[in-house]
C-alpha positions as CSV (number, residue, x, y, z in Angstrom):
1,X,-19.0,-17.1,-14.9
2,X,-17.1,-15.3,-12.3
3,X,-19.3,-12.7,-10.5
4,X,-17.6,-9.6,-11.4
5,X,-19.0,-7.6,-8.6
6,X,-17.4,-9.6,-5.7
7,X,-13.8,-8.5,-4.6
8,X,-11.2,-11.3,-5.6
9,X,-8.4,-9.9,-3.8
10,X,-7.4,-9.3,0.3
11,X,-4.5,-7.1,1.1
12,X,-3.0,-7.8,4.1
13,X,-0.9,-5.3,6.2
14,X,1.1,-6.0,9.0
15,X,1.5,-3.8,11.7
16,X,4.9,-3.0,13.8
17,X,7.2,-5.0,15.5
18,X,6.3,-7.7,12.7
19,X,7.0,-8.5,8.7
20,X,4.6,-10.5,6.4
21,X,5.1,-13.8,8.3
22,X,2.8,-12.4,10.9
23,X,-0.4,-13.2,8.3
24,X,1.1,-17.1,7.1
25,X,-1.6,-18.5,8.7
26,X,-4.0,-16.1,6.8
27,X,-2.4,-16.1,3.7
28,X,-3.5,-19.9,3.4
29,X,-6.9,-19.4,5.1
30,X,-7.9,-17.2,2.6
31,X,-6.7,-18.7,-0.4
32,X,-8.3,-21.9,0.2
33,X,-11.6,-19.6,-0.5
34,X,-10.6,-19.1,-3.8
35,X,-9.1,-15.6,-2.9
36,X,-5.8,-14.0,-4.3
37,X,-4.0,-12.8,-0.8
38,X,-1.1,-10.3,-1.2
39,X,0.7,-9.3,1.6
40,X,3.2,-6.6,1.2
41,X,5.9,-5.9,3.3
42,X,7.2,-2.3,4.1
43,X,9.6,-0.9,2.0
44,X,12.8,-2.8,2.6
45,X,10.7,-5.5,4.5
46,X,10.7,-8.1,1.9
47,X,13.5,-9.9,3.5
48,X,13.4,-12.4,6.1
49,X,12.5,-11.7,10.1
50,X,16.3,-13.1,10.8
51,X,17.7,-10.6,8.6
52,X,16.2,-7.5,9.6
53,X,16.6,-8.3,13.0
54,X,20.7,-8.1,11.9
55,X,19.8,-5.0,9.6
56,X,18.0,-2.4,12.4
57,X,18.6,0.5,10.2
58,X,16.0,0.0,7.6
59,X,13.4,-0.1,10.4
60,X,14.5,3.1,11.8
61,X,15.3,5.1,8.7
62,X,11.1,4.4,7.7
63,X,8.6,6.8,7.5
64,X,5.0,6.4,7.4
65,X,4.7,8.6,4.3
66,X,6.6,6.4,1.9
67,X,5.2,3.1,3.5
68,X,2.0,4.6,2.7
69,X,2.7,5.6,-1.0
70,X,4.3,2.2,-1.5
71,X,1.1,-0.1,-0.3
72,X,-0.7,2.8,-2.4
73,X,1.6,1.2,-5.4
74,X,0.8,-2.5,-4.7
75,X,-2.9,-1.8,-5.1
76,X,-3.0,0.7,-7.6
77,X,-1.4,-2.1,-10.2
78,X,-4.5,-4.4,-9.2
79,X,-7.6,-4.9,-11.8
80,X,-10.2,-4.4,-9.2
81,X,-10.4,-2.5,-5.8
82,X,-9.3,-5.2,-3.3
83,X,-10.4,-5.9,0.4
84,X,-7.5,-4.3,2.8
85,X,-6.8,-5.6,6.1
86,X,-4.8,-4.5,8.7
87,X,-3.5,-5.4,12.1
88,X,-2.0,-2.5,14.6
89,X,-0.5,-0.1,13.0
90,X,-1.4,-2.1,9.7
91,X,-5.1,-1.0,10.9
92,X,-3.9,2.7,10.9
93,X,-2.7,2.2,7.5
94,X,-5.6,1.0,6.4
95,X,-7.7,4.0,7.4
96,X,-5.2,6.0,5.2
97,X,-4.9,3.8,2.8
98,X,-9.4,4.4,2.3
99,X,-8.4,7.8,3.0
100,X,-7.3,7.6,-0.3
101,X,-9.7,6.0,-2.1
102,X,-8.5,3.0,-2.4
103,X,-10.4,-0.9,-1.7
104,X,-13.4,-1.7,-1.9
105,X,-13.6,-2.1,2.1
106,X,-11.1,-1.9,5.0
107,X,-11.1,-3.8,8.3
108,X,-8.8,-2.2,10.9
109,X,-8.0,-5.3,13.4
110,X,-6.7,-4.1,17.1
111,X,-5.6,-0.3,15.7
112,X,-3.3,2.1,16.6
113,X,-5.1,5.1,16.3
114,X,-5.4,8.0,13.4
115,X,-4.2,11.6,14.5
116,X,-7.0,13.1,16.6
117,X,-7.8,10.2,19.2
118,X,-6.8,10.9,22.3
119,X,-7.5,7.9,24.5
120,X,-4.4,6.2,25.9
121,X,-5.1,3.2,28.7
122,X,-2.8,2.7,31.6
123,X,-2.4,-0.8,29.8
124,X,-1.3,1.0,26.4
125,X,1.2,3.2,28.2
126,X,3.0,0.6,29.8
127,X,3.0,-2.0,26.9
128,X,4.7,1.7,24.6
129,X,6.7,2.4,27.5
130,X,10.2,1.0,27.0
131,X,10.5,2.4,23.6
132,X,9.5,5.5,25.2
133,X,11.4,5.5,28.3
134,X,14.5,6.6,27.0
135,X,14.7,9.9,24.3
136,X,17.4,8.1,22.1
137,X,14.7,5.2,21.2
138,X,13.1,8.3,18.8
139,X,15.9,7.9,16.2
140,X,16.4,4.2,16.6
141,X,14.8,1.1,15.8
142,X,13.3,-0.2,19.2
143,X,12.2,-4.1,19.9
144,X,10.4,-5.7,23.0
145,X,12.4,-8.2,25.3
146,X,10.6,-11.2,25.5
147,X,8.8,-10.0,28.9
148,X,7.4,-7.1,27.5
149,X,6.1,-8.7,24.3
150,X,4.4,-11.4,26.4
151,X,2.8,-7.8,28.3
152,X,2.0,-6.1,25.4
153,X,1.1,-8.9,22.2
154,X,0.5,-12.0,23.7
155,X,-0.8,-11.7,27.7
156,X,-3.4,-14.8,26.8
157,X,-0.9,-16.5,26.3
158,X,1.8,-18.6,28.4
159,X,5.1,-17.8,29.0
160,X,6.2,-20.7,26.7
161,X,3.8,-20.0,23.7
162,X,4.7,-16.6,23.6
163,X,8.4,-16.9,23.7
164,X,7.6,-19.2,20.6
165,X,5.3,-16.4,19.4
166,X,8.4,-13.4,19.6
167,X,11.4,-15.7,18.0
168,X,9.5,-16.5,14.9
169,X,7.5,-13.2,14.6
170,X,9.1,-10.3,16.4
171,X,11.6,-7.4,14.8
172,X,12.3,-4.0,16.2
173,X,9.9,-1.2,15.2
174,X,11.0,2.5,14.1
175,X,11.2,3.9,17.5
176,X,10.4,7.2,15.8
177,X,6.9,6.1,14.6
178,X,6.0,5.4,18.0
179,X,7.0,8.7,19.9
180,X,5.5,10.7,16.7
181,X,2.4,8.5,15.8
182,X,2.1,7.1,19.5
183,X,2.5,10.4,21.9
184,X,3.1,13.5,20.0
185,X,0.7,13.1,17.3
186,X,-1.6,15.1,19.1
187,X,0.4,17.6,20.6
188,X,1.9,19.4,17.3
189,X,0.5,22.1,15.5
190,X,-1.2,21.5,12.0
191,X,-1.9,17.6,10.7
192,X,0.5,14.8,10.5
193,X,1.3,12.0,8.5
194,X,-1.9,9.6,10.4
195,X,-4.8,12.5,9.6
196,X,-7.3,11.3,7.6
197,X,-10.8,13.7,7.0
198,X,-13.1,11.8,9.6
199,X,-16.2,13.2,7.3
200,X,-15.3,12.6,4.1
201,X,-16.5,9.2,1.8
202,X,-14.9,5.9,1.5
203,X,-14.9,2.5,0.9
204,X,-17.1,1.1,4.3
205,X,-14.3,-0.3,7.4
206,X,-14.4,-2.2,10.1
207,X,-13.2,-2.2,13.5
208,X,-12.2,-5.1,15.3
209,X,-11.0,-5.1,19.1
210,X,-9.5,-7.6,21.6
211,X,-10.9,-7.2,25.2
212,X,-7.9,-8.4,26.5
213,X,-5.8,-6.4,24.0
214,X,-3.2,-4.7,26.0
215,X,-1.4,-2.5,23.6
216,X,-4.4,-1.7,21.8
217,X,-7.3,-1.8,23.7
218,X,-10.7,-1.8,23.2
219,X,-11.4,2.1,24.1
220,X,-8.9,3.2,21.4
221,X,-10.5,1.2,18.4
222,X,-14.2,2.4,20.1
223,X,-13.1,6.1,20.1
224,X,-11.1,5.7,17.0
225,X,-14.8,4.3,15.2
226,X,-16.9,7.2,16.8
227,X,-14.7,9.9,15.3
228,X,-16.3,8.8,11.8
229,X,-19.9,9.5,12.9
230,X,-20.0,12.6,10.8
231,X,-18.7,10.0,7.3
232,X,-21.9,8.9,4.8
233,X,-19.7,5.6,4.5
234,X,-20.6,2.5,6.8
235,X,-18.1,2.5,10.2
236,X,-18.8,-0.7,12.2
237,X,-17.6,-2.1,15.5
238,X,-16.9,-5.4,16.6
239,X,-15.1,-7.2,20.2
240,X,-14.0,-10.7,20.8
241,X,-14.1,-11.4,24.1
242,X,-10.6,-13.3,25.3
243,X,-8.4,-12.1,22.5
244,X,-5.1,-10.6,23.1
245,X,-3.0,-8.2,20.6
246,X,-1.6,-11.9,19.0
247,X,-5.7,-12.1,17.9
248,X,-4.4,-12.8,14.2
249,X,-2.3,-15.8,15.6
250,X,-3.4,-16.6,18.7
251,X,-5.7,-19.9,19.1
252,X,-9.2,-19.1,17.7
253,X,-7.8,-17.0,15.1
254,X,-10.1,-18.2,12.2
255,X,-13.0,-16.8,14.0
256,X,-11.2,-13.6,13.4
257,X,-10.3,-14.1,10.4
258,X,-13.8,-15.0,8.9
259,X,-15.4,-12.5,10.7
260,X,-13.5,-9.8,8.9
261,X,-14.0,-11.4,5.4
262,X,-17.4,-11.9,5.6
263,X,-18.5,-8.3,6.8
264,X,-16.2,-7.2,4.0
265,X,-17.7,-9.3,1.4
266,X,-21.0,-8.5,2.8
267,X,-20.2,-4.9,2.5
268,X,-18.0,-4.2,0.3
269,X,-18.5,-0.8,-1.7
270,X,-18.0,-1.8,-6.2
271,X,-18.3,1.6,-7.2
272,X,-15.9,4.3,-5.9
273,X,-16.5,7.0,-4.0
274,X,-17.0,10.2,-5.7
């Protein structure tokens, strides 16, 4: 008999500049566990790389609130809480995603940060700097040239490999996410869309961090962790040495990838929070 108590299910969110196809590799991994692995796109994501790459306007006409309602949809239809993973801004979406109540446990994997952290590397400002170099970017959809994705995702990496790397993976991002989420989130009056309560209850998460993660370094997923010190639920910390932003895809990646499972498994939360 099936033990009813173990989760049976990992959600997997991507993060921006990428679709689905960024977790084939764990898709696969997972499932050869005996796991069901869903991995949902944003709304008007579930399309191929190729043709939202020709179609930029459903990048830039997204907002966080109804990506957020819409993965809140996907896992509300499920029997039991699932597992959530999430990589960049997937891991931000995570946090509001337990926010909410939902999964059983979260792992946040190289993550922009929720609306209150303030740390931002010289590294992270010039990986965000060409969508934010220019004002008109806000209301666009914004991608990387090769150069800068190979700065930003995939600086482990070679040249080659992660030219490879940005013409199967890479699509534009809603430039307006970024200049909101990325550098005025802390600037505005009142909370916006990426506050969650840093005190209250939830499902237990995990942080994960690259040292060698440009974009997302390790000081923003460290500072991002601390601001849940005042939460009852369990907040832990982890850093691979070596990894880049590219850790979910990058060589090595099943050391990620079973490191996140197994602290989820290990503590996942059955019962919800009140």
């Amino acid at each position: 008999m099936a033990d009813s108590s173990r989760p049976d299910t990992v959600v997997l969110v991507h993060g921006l500049w990428m679709t689905p196809r960024s977790w084939e590799q764990w898709i696969q991994h997972y499932r050869s566990r005996g796991l069901t692995v869903l991995a949902p796109g944003y709304p008007g994501f579930d399309i191929e790389v190729e043709a939202l790459r020709r179609n930029p306007d459903l990048i830039a006409n997204l907002t966080v609130a109804e990506t957020v309602d819409h993965l809140t949809d996907v896992i509300r239809q499920l029997p039991r809480p699932p597992i959530i993973i999430g990589h960049s801004f997937g891991g931000t979406l995570t946090q509001l995603l337990l926010a909410r109540g939902l999964g059983c446990a979260g792992v946040a994997i190289d993550s922009a940060p929720t609306e209150g952290v303030r740390v931002t590397p010289i590294s992270q400002a010039r990986s965000l700097f060409p969508a934010l170099k220019n004002p008109a970017t806000r209301h666009r959809a914004v991608g990387f040239t090769p150069e800068e994705f190979h700065y930003a995702f995939t600086n482990t990496l070679t040249e080659a490999e992660s030219r490879e790397v940005w013409d199967r993976y890479h699509i534009p991002a809603p430039g307006y996410w970024i200049w909101e989420y990325g550098l005025l989130a802390n600037l505005k009056p009142g909370h916006q869309d990426t506050w969650v309560d840093y005190a209250a209850d939830r499902a237990p998460l995990l942080f994960i961090a690259g040292a060698e993660d440009h974009i997302m370094p390790p000081s923003v997923n460290r500072a991002n962790a601390r601001h849940y010190d005042r939460s009852p639920a369990v907040t832990d910390y982890h850093e691979f040495p070596g990894r880049d932003h590219w850790t979910c895809g990058a060589p090595g990646w099943q050391a990620v990838a079973d490191h996140a499972l197994e602290w989820a498994l290990r503590n996942a939360r059955v019962t919800r929070p009140a």
